[in-house]
N, C-alpha and C positions, 0 to 999 in steps of 0.2 A: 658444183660449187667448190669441193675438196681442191679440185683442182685449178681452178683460177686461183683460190686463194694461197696454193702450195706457190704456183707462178708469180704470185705478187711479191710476195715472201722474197723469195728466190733472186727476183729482179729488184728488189728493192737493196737486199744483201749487196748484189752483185754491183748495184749503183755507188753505194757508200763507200764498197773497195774499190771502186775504181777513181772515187771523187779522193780517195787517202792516196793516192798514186798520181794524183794531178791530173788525171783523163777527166775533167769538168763537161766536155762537151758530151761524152760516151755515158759519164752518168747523170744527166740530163737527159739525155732520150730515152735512158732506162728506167727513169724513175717516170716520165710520161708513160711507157709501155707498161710500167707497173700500176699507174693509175688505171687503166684500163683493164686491167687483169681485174681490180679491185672493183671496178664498176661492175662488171660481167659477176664476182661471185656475190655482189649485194643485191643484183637483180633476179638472181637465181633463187637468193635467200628466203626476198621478201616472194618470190612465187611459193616458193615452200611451206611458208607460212600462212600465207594465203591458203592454199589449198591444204593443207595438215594443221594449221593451230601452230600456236606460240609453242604449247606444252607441248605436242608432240615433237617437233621440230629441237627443241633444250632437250629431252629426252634422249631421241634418236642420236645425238651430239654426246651424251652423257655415255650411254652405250658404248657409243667408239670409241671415245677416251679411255673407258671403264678396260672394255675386253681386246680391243686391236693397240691399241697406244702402248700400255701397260705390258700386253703380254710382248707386244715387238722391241721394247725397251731389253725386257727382260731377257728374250733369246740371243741379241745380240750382245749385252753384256756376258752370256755366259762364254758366248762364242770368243769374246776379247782375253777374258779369263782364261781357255784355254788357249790359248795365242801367246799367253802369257803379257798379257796389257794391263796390271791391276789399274794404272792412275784413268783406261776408256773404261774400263770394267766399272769401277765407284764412279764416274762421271755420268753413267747410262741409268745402272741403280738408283742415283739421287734423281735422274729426271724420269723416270719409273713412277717415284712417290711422289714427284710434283706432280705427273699425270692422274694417279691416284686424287689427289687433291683437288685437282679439276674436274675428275668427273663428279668427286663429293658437292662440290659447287653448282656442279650444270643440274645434280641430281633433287639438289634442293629448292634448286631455281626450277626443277620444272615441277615442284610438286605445288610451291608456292601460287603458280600460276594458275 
């Protein structure tokens, strides 16, 4: 599921730049091929849910944000730091504690459930 939805993301991106550069018909087909990426990770979704639970499924979600998000935020911002990149170093950091944020959110949403 991580992965169609990284692919829809991605194509979806890639549509918008390319519709600000005038290529309309290129992202036209890219935002079709990104509907489809996005069908493929909602169908994956609802199987997950299906067989694991809503709460499990927000959990397991809450997790990744929590511990792989967070910490990957964070090793590449040090790595920018030493590079000497402060303005990617603070831009990495801030989306760190938005990631933080989120999994506070998924974390409450799955207790709620």
């Amino acid at each position: 599921m991580r992965a169609n939805a990284e692919d829809y993301m991605t194509l979806a991106l890639l549509a918008e730049r390319m519709e600000a550069v005038g290529r309309t018909e290129e992202a036209k087909l890219l935002r079709e091929k990104a509907a489809v990426e996005l069908g493929h990770a909602k169908a994956i979704f609802e199987t997950l849910v299906k067989a694991e639970g809503l709460q499990a499924t927000a959990k397991e979600l809450a997790d990744v944000e929590d511990l792989q998000h967070v910490s990957e935020y964070n090793v590449v911002a040090m790595k920018a730091k030493e590079e000497g990149h402060p303005d990617i170093e603070k831009m990495l950091c801030s989306f760190a504690e938005q990631e933080k944020g989120i999994a506070e959110v998924l974390k409450r949403t799955a207790k709620a459930l």
